[in-house]
DOLUM-774206 format. One line per 3 residues: for each residue x, y, z of N, C-alpha, C, CB. Coordinates in steps of 0.02 Angstrom, whole numbers, padded with zeros to 5 digits. Each point is the difference from the previous one (the first is absolute). Glycine has a CB too. Layout:
% residues N
X Y Z X Y Z X Y Z X Y Z; ...
//
This chain:
% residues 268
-03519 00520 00562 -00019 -00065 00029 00037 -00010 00066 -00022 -00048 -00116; -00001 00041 00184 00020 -00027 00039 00013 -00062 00000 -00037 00074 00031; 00127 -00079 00016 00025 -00055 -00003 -00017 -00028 00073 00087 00033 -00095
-00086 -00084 00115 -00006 -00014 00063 00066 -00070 00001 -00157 00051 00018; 00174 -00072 00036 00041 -00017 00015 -00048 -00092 00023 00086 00152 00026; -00048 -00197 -00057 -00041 -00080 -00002 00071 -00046 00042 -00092 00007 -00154
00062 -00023 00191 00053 -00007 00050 00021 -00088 -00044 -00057 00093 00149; -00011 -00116 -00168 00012 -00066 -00033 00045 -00016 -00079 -00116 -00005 00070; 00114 00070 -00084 00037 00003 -00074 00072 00006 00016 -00097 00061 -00067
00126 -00114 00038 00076 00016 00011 00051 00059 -00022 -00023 -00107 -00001; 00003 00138 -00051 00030 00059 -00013 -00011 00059 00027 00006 -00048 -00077; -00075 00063 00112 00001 00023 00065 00030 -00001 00048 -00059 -00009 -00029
00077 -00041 00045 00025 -00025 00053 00076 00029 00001 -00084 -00106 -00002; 00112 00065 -00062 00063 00012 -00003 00040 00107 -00024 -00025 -00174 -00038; -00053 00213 00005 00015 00047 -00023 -00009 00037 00099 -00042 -00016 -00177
00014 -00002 00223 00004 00006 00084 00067 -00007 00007 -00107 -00051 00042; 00102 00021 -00050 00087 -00034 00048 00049 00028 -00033 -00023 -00123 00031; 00045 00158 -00102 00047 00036 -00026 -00017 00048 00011 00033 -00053 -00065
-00094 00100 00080 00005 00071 00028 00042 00010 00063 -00112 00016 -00048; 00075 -00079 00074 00001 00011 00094 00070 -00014 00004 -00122 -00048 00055; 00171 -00008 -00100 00091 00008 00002 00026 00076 -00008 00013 -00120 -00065
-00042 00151 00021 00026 00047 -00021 -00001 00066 00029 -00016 -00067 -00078; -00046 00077 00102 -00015 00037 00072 00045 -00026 00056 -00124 00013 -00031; 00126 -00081 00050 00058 -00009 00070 00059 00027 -00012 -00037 -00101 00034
00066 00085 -00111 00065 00030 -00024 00001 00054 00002 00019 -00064 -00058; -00074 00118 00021 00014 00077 00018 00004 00036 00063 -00047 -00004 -00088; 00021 -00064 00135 00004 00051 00070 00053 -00028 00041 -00128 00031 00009
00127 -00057 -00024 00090 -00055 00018 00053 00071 -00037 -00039 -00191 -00043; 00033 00195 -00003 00050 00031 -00046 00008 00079 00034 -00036 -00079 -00120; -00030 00119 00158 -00004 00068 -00005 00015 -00008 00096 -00100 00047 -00139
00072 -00092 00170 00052 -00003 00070 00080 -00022 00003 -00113 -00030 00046; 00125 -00009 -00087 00074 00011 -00005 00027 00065 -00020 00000 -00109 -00024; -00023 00139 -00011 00020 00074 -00031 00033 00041 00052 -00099 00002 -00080
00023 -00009 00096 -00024 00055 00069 00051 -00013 00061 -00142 -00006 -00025; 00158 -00047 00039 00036 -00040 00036 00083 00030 -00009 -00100 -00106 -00017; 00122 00091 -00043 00061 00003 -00011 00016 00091 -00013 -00002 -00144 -00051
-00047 00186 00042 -00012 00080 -00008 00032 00027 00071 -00126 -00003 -00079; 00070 -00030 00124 00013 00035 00065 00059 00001 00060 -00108 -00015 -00032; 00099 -00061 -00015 00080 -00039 00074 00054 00057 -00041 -00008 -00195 00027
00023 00184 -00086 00068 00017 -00005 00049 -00034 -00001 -00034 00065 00035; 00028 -00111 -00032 00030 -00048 00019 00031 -00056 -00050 -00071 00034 00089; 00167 -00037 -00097 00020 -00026 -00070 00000 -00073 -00024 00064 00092 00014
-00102 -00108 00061 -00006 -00082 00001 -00078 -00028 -00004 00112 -00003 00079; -00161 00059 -00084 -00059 -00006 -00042 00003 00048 -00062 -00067 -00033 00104; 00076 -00012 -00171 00003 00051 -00058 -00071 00007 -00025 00122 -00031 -00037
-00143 00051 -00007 -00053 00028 -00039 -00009 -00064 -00045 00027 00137 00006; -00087 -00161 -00007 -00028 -00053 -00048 00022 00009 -00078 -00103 -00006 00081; 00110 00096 -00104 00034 00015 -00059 00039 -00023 00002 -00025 00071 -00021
00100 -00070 00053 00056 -00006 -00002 -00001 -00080 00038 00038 00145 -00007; -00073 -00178 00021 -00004 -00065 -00001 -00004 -00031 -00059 -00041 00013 00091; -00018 00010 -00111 00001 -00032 -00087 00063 00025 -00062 -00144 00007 00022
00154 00046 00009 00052 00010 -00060 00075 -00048 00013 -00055 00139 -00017; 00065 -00135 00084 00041 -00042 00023 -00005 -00101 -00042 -00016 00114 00128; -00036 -00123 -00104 -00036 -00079 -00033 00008 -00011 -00051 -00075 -00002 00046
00045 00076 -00092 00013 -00007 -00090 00079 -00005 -00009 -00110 00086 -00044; 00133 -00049 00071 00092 -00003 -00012 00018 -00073 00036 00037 00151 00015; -00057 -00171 00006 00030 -00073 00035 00006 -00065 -00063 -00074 00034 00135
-00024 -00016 -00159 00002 -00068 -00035 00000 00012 -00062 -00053 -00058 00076; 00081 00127 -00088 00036 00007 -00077 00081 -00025 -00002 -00082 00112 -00024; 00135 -00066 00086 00050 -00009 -00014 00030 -00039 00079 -00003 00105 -00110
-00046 -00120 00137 00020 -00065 00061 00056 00065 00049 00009 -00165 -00098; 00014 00126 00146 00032 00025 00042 00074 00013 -00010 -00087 -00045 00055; 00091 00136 -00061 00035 00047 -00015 00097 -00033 00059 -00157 00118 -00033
00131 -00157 00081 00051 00015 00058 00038 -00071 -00030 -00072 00073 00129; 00023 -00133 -00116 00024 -00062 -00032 00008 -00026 -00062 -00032 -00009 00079; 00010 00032 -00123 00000 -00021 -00078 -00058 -00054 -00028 00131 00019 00014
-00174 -00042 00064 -00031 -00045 -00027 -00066 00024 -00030 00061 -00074 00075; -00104 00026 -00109 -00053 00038 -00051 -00049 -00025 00082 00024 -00019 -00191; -00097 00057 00180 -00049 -00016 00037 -00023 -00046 -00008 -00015 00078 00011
00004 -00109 -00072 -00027 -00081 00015 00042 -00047 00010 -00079 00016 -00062; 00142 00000 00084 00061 -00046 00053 -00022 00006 00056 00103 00017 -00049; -00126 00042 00089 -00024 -00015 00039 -00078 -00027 00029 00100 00059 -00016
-00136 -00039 -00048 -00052 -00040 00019 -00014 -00065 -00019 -00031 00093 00008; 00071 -00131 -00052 00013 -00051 -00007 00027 -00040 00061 00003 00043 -00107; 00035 -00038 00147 00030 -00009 00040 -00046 -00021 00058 00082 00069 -00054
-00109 -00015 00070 -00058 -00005 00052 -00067 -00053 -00023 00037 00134 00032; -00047 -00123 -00083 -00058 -00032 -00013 00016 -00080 -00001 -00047 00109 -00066; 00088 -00116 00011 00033 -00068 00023 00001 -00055 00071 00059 00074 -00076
-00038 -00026 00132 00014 -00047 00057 -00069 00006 00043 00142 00016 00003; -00171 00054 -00034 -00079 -00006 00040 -00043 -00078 -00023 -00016 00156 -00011; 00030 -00140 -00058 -00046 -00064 -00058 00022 -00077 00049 00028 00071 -00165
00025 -00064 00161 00025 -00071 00048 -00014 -00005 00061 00083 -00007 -00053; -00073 00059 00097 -00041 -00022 00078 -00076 00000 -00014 00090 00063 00085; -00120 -00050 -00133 -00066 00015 00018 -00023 -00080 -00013 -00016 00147 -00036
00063 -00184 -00050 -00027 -00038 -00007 00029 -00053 00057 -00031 00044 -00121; 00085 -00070 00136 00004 -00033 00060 -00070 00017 00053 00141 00006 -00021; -00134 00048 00043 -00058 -00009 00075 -00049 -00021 -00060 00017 00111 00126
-00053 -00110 -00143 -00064 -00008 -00039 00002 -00087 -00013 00000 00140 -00067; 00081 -00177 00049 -00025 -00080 -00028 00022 -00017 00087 00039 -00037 -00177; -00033 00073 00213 00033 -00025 00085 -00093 -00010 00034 00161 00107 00026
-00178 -00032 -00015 -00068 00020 00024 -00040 -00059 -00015 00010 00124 -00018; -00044 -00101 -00031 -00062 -00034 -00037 -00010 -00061 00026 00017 00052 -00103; 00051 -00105 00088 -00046 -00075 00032 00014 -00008 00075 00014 -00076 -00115
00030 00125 00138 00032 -00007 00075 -00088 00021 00020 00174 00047 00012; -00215 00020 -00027 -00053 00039 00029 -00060 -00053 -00014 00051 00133 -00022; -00038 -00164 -00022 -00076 -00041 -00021 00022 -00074 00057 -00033 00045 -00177
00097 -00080 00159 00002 -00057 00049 -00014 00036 00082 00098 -00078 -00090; -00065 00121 00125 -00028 00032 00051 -00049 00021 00014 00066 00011 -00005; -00107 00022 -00036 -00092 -00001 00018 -00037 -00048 00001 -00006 00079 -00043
00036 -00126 00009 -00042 -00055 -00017 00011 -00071 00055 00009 00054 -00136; 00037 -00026 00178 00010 -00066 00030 00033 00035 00083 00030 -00093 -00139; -00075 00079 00183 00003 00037 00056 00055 -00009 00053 -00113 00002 -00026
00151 -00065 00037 00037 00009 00037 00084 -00001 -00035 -00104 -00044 00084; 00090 00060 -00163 00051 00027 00009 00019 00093 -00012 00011 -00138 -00026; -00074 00167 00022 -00012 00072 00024 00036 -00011 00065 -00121 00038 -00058
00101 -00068 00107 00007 00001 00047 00088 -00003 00028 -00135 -00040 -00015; 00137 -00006 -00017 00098 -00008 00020 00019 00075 -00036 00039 -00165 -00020; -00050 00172 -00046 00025 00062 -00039 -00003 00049 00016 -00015 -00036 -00063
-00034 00070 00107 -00005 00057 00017 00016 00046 00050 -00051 -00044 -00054; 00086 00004 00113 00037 00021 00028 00074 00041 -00027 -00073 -00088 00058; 00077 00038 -00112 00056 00033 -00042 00009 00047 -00040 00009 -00076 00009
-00072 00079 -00052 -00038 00056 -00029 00005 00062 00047 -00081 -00084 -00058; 00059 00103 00101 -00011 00045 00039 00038 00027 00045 -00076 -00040 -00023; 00152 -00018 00029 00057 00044 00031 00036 00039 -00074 00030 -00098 00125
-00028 00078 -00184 00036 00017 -00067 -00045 00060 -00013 00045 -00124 -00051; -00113 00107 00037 -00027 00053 -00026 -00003 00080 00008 -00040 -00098 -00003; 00047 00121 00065 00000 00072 00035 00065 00024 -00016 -00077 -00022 00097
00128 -00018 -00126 00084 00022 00015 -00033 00036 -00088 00128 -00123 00101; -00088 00180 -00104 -00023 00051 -00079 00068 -00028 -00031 -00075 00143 00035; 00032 -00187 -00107 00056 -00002 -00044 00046 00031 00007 -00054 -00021 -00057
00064 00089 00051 00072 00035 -00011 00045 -00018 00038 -00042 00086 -00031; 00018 -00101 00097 00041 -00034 00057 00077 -00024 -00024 -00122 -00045 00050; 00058 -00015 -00078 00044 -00038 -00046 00056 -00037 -00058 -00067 00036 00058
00057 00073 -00074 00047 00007 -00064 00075 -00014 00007 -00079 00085 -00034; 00109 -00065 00094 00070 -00016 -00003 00018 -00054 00031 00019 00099 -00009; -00062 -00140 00023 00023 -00077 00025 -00004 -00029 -00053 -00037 -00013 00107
-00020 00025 -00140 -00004 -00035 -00065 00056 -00005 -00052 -00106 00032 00020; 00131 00040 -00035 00059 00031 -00025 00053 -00056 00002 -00032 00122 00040; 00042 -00120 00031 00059 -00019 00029 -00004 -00072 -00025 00011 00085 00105
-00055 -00097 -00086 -00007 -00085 -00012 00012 -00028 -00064 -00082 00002 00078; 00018 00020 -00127 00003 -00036 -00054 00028 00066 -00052 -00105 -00105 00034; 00154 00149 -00023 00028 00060 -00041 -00054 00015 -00016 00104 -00020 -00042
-00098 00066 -00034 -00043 00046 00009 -00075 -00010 -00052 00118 00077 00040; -00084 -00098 -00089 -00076 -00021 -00043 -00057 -00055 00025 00080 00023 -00097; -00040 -00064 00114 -00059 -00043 00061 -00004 00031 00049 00019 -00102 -00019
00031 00142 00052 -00049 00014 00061 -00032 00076 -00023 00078 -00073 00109; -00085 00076 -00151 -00080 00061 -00030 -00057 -00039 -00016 00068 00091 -00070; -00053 -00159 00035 -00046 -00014 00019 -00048 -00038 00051 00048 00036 -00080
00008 -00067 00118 -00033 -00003 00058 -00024 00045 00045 00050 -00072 -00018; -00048 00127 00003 -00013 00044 00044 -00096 00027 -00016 00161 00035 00004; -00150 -00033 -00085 -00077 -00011 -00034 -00023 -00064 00047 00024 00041 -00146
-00003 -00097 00126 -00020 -00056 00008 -00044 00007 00068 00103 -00056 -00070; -00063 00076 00122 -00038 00027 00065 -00061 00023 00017 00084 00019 00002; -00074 00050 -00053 -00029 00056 00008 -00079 -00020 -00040 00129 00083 00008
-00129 -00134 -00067 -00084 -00033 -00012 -00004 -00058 00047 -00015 00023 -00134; 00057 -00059 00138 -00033 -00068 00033 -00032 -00009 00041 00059 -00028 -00024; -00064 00077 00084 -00033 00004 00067 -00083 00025 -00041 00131 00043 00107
-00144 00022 -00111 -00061 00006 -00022 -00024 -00049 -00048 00019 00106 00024; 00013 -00135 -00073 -00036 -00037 -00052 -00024 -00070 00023 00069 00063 -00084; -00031 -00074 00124 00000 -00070 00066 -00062 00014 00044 00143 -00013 00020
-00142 00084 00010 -00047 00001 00043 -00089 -00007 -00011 00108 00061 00038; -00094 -00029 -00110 -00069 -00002 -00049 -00036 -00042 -00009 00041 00051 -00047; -00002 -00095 00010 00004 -00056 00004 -00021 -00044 00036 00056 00039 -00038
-00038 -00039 00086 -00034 -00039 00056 -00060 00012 00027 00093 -00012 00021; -00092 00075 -00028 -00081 00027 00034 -00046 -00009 -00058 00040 00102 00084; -00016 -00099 -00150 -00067 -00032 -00065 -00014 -00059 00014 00033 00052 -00098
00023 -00094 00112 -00029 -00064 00000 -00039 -00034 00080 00102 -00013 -00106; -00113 00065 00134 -00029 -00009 00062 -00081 00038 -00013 00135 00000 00077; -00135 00056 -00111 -00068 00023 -00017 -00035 -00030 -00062 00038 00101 00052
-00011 -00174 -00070 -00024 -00041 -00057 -00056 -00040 00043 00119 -00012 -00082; -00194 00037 00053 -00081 -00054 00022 00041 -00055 00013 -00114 00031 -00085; 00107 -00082 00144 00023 -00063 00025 -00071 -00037 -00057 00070 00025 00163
-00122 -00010 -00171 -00060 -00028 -00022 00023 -00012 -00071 -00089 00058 00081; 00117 -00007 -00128 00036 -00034 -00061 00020 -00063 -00007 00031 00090 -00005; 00018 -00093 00067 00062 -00049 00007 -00050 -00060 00010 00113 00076 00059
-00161 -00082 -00008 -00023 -00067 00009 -00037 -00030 -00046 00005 00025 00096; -00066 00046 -00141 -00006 -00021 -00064 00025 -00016 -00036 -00039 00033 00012; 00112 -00025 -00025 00010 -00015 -00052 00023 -00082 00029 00024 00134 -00069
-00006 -00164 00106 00017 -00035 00045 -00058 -00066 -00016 00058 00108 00087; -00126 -00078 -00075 -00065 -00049 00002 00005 00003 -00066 -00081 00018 00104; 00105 00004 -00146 -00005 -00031 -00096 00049 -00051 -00003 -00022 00115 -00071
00069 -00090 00113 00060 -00057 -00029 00066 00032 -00026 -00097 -00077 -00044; 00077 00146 00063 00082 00014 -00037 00065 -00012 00050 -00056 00104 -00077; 00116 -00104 00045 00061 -00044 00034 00039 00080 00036 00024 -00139 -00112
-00003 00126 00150 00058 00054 00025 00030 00036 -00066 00039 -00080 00111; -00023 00057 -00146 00022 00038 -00043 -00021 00045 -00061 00050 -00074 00049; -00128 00055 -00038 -00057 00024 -00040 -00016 00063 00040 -00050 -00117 -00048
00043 00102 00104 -00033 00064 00060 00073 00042 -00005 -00099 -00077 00112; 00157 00077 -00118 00062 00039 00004 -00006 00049 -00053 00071 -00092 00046; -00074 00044 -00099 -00015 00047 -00079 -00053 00054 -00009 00028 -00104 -00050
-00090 00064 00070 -00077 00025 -00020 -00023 00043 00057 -00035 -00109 -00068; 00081 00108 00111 -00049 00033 00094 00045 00039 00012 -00058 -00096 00075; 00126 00062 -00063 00034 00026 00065 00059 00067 -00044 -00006 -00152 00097
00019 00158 -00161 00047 00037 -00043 -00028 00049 -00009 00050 -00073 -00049; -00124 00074 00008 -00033 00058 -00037 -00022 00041 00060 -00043 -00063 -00113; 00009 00027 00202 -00009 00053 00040 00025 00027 00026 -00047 -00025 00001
00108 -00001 -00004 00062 00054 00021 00025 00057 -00055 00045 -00103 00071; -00058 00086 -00129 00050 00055 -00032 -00009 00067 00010 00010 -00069 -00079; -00083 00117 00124 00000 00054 00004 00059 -00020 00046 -00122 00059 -00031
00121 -00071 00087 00023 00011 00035 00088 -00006 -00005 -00124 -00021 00040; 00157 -00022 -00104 00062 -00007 -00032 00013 00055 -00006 -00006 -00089 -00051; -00047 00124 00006 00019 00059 -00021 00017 00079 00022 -00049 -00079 -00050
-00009 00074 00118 00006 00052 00032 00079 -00022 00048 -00155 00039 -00006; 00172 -00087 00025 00066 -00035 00019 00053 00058 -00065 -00059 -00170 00045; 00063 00137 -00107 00020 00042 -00035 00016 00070 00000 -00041 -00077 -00029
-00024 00091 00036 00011 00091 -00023 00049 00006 00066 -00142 00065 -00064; 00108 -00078 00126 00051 00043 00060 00057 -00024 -00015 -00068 00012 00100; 00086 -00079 -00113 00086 -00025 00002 00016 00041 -00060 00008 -00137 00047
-00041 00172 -00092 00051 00029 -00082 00017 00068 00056 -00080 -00039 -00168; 00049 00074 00203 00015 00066 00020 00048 -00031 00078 -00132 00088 -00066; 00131 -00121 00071 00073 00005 00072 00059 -00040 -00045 -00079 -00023 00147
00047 -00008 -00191 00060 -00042 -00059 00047 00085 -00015 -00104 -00132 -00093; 00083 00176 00067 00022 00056 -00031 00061 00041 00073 -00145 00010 -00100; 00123 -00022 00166 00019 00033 00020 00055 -00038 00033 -00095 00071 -00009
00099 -00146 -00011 00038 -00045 00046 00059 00009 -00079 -00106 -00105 00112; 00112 00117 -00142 00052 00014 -00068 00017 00058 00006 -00043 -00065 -00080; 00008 00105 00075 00041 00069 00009 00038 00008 00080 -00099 00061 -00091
00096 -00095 00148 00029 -00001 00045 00057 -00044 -00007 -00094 00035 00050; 00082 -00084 -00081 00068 -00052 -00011 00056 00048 -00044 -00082 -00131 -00011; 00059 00173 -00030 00042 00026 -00046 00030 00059 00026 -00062 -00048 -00087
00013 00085 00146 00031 00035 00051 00078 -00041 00046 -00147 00055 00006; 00119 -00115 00022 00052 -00027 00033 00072 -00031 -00036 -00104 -00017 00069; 00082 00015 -00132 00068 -00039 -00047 00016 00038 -00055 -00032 -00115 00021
00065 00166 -00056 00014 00049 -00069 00005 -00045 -00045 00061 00094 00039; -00031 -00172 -00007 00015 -00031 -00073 -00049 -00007 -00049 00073 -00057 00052; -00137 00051 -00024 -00067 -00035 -00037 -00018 00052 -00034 -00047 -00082 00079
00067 00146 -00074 -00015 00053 -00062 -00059 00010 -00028 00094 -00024 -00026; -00135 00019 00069 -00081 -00003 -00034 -00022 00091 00027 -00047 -00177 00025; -00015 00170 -00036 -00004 00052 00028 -00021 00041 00033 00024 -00028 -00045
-00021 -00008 00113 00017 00018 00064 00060 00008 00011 -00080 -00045 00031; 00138 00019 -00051 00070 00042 00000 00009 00075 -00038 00046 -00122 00002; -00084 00111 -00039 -00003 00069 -00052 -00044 00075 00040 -00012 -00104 -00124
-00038 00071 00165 -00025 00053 00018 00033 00032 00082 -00110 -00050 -00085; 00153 -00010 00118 00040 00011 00040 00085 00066 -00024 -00073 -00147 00040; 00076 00097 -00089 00060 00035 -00049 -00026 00093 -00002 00022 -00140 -00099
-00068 00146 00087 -00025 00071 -00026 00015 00025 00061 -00094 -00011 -00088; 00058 -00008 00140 00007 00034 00065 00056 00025 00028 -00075 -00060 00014; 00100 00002 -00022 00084 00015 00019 00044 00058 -00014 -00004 -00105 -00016
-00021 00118 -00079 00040 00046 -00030 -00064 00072 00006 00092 -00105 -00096; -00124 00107 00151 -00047 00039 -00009 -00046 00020 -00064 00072 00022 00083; -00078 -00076 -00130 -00049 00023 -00042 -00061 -00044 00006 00086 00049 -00076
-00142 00017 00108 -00042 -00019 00026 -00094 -00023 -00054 00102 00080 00109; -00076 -00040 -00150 -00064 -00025 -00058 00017 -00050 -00051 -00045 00112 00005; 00118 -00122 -00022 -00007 -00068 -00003 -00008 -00071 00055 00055 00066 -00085
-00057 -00045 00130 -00013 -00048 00039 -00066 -00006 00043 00116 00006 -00007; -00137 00025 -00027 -00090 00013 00002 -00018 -00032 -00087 -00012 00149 00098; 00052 -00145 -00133 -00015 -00013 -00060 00013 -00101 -00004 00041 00159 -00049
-00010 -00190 00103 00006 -00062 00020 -00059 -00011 00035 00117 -00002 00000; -00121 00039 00042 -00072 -00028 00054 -00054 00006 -00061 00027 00060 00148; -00062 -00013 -00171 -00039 -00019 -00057 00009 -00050 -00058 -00016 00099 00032
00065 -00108 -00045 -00005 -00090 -00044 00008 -00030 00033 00035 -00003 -00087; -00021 -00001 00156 -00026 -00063 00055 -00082 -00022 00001 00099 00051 00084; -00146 00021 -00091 -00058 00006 00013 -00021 -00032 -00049 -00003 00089 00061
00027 -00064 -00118 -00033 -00040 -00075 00006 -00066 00003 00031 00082 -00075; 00018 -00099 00100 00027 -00087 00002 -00067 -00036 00032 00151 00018 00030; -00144 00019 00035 -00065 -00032 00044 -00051 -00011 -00030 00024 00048 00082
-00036 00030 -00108 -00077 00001 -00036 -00017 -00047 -00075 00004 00134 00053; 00088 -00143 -00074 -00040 -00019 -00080 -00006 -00086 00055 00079 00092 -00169; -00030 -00133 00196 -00005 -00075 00043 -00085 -00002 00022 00146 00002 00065
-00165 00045 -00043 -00058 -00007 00050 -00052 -00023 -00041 00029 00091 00080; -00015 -00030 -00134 -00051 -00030 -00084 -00011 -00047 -00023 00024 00059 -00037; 00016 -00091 00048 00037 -00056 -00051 -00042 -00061 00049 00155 00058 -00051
-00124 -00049 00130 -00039 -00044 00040 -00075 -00009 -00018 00081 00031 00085; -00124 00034 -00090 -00067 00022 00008 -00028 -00035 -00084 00023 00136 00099; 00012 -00132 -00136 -00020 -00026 -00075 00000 -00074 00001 00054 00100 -00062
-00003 -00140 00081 00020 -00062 00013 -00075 -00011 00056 00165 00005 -00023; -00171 00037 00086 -00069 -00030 00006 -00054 -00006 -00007 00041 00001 00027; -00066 00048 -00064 -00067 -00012 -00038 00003 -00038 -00048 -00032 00091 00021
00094 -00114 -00072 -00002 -00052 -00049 -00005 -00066 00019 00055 00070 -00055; -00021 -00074 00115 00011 -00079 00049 -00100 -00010 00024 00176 00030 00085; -00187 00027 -00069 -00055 -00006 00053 -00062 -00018 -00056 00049 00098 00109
-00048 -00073 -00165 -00050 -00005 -00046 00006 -00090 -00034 00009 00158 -00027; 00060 -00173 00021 00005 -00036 -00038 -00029 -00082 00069 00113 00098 -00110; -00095 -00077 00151 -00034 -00033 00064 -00062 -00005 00020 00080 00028 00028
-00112 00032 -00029 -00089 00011 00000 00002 00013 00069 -00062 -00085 -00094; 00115 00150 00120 00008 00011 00071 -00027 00081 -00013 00114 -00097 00051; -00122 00137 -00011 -00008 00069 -00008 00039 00006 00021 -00083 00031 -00004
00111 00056 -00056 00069 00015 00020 00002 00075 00057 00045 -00061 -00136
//
């Protein structure tokens, strides 16, 4: 019996998209190989000896410091979880009152736009300095979403039908009816895609803070730490549970919005 492929059936769909991961991974996996074969080179190791490195990490944690691996990924995840949620209750009504009301875009964005271009990391050792070190990691997150999730933001609620708004307007609904029912649900793609980019510069604005300060012990100190003592596949074995971090956050974002978006009657 021929199978054919139903682009409308979801297990189709989804049995697509786990080949096609798994294929990117194998060829991801066989150019690193190839990669690390030819250089020679002791500061690109072999994806083998990456993983074997990883498995020994988050069995018996780090051999140099004593600490277990989920100290350090506890650590990290922690102060990410907190800048992300700060920018996120900061953003949201700062991006919706600013789209929604034009001259004060207008005062704001001058300001916006000298802050925005400066790269979080910039920021890591002022931050440091300032508020020591666990706040200033997460201010340094805090940074590193708020600008995109802000900027999103603003542009959803600018590509929201004006014709909604007046309809809903000629029924009678109150400002605060059109906020709820109009102006929230047509933004949330756009929250979200705000989201995804701020979870992936969120990731890189923590592992740089933890570069600039040892105390915070997360792990970006850990994969710095390796370097130092030249061991180089465990510290390839850090950058890959960085990746997972991203990837399992990004998920998490992407699930949260199709449940939000459905439960809204928005397409996700």
């Amino acid at each position: 019996m021929e199978l054919k492929y139903d682009k409308h059936n979801k297990y189709h769909r989804l049995g697509r998209s786990v080949l096609i991961t798994l294929l990117s991974l194998w060829l991801f996996w066989w150019a690193w190989l190839m990669i690390s074969l030819f250089a020679k080179n002791i500061a690109i190791p072999t994806p083998m000896d990456t993983f074997e490195s990883l498995v020994n990490f988050l069995q018996y944690g780090d051999t140099i410091t004593g600490r277990t691996a989920w100290d350090y990924i506890g650590s990290s995840l922690t102060k990410f979880l907190e800048g992300f949620l700060l920018a996120f209750v900061v953003a949201v009504p700062l991006g919706l009152v600013l789209g929604n009301f034009k001259f004060l875009q207008e005062l704001a964005t001058p300001i916006i736009e000298v802050l925005r271009p400066i790269a979080p990391i910039a920021w890591a050792p002022i931050f440091i300095i300032l508020f020591r070190y666990n706040v200033g990691a997460v201010m340094v997150v805090f940074v590193g979403i708020f600008f995109p999730l802000l900027t999103n933001i603003i542009f959803g609620v600018h590509k929201i039908d004006k014709t909604l708004i007046d309809a809903a307007k000629t029924l009678g609904a109150s400002n605060g009816q059109i906020f709820v029912k109009i102006l929230v649900p047509s933004t949330i793609p756009y929250i979200m895609n705000g989201i995804k980019v701020g979870l992936g510069i969120g990731w890189m604005c923590i592992v740089a803070a933890e570069l600039y300060a040892n105390p915070l012990g997360g792990i970006g100190f850990y994969v710095a730490n390796m370097i130092t003592n030249s061991a180089y596949p465990e510290a390839y074995a850090g950058l890959v549970i960085i990746a997972v971090l991203g990837l399992l956050t990004t998920g998490v974002a992407d699930l949260v919005h199709r449940k939000v978006s459905k439960r809204m009657g928005v397409d996700a």
